[in-house]
C-alpha positions as CSV (number, residue, x, y, z in Angstrom):
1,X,62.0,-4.8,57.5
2,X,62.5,-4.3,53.8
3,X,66.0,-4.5,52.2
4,X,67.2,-0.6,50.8
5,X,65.9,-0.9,47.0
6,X,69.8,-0.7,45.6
7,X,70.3,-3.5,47.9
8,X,67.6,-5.7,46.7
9,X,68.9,-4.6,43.1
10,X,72.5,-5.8,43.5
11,X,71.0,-9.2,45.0
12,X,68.8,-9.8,42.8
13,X,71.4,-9.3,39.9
14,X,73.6,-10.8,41.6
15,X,71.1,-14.3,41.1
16,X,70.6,-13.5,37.8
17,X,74.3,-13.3,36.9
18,X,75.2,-16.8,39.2
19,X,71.9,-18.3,37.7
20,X,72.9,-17.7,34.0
21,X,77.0,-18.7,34.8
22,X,75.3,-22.2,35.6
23,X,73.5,-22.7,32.8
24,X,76.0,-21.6,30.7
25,X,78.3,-23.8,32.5
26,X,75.2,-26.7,33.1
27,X,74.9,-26.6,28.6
28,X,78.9,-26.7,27.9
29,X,78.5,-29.8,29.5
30,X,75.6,-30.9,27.5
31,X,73.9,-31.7,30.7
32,X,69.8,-31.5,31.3
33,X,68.7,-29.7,34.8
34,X,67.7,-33.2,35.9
35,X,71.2,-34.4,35.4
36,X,72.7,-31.2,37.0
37,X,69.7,-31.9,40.0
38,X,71.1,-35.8,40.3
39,X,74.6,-34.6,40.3
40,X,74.1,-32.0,43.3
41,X,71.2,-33.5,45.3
42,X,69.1,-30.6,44.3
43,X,65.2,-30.7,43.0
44,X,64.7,-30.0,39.0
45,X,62.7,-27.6,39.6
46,X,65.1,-25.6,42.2
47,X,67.9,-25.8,39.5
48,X,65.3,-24.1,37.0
49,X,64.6,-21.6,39.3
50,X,68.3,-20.8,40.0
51,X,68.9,-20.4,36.3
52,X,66.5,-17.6,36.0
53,X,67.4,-15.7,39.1
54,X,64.0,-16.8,41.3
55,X,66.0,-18.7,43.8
56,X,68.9,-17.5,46.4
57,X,71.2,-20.8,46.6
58,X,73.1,-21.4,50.0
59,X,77.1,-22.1,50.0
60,X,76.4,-25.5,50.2
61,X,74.9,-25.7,47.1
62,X,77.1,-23.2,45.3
63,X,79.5,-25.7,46.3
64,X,77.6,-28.9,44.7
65,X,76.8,-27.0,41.8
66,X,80.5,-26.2,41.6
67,X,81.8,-29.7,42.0
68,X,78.6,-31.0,39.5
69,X,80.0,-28.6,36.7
70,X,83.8,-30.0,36.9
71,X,84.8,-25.9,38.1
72,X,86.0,-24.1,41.0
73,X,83.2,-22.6,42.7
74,X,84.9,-18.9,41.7
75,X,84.2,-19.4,38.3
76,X,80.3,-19.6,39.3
77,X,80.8,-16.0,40.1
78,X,82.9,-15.0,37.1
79,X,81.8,-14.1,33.3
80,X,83.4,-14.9,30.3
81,X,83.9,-18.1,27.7
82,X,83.8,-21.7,29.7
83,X,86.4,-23.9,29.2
84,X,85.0,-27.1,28.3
């Protein structure tokens, strides 16, 4: 059964948005997808697709992602300037 359209709206912005926090976060680091994959156990190419809002990430990896990027998994989820 498809999802209501304002549903599938809201999620898929809602990638978007956690997608471009990481790499926001991923470049204040100065660190390449491949050293953000290492650091989390996830693929290269998953961590690409993240960043540009193609894949849906589970909890467990918000939480490597999290730990990866030296921040509280909340501030995947939050906008503004990163503390580096």
């Amino acid at each position: 059964m498809p999802l209501n359209p304002e549903l599938e709206r809201a999620r898929h912005d809602a990638l978007v948005a956690l997608g471009g926090r990481v790499r926001e976060l991923r470049l204040a680091k100065s660190m390449t997808q491949q050293q953000l994959a290492d650091a989390t156990g996830m693929h290269r190419v998953s961590i690409n697709k993240m960043e540009h809002g193609q894949l849906d990430v589970g909890v467990s990896n918000v939480t490597a992602l999290a730990s990866a990027l030296g921040v509280d998994a909340n501030e995947l989820f939050s906008k503004g300037p990163t503390s580096a």
